[in-house]
N, C-alpha and C positions, 0 to 999 in steps of 0.2 A: 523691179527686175524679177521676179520668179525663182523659183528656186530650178537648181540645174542636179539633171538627172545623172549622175554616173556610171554608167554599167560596165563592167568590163571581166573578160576570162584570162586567167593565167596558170600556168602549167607550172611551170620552174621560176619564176618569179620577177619574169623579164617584163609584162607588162602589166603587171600588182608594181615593178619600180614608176612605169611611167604611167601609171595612174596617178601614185602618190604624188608627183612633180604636175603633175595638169589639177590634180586637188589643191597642191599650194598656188599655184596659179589664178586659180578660179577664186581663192578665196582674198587673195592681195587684189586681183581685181573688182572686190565685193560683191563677188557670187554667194548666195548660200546654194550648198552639193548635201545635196542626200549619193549618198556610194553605194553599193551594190555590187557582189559580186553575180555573173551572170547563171550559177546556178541556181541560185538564192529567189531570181527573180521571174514571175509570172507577166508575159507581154502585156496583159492587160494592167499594169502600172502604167505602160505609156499613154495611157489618156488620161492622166491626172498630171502630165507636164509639158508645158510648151519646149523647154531647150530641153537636148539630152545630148550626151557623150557615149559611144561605145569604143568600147577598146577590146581587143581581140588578139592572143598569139593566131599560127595562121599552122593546123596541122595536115601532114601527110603533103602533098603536092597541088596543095593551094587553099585548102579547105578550111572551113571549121571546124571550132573543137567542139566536141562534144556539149557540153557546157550552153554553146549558143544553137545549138541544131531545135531544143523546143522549142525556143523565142520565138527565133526565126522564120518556125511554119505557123506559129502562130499569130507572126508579124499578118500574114495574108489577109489581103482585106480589111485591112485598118488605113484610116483615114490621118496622113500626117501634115494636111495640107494647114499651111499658117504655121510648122511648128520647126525648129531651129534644131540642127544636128550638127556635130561633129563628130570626125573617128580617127583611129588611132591603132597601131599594134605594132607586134614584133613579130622578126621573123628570121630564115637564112637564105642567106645570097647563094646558096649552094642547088636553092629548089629553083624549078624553071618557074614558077608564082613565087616570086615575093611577098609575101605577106598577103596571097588570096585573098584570106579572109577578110584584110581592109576593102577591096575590094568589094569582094562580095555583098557585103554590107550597106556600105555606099548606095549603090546599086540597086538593093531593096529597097532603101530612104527613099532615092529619088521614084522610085516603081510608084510609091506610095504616096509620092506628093509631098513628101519633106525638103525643106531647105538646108542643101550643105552648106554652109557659110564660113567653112577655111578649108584649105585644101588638106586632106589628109596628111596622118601624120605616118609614116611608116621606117622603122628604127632594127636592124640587123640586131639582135641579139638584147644586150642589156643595154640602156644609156649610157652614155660617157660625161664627159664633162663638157663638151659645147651644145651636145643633144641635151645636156639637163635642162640647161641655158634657155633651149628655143621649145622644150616641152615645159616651163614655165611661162614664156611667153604666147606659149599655144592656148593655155589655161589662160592666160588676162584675155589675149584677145577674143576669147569665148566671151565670157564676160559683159565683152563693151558690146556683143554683137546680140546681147541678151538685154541689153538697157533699153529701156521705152523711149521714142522721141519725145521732147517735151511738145 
């Protein structure tokens, strides 16, 4: 299995929560995660991994945060074909984008030739307690979609 990439931004601490629940996740499913916050990280890490995770809150009226806006342009013209993604964020039900930025995201992956392989995760605010539930099971099922056929 490879090791899986975790990247993700957060403001107020809503998805720094559901990162940390997709990291337990990832690791009962016997993933090893290198974590990353997204300021921390230079887009040129992603060609030293085949699976990655972004997680994202989603500001202003769809957008991203700041945080992800270098990646992003630097995602351009990178080659993600063969390689395993998921994503993830938070966001409020109050803006006409829900959580844009998952979106947004998505979107570039697939631009890029990446494989989404679960449907996005996108969570109003902070986790509860059935969302903890199914963002641990988001983390295993990453996992198993990161195992080599035999």
């Amino acid at each position: 299995m490879g090791k899986v990439l975790l990247v993700y931004a957060s403001m107020s601490g809503n998805t720094e929560a559901m990162a940390d629940l997709i990291e337990k996740g990832l690791l009962e499913g016997g993933a090893e995660v290198d974590r990353h916050e997204a300021m921390d990280v230079d887009a040129a890490l992603f060609n030293d991994y085949q699976h990655m995770i972004f997680g994202a809150y989603t500001w202003g009226d769809g957008e991203l945060p700041d945080e992800f806006l270098d990646i992003y342009d630097d995602m351009e013209g990178m080659d993600f074909i063969g390689k395993t993604f998921a994503v993830f964020g938070s966001g409020d039900t109050s803006y006409e984008h829900f959580c844009g930025a998952v979106d947004i995201l998505e979107d570039k992956i697939k631009e890029l030739g990446g494989n989404v392989v679960l449907p996005s995760v996108k969570i109003e605010m902070n986790p509860e307690d059935e969302e903890e539930g199914m963002l641990l099971q988001f983390g295993r099922d990453f996992a198993k979609k990161c195992e080599v056929p035999a």
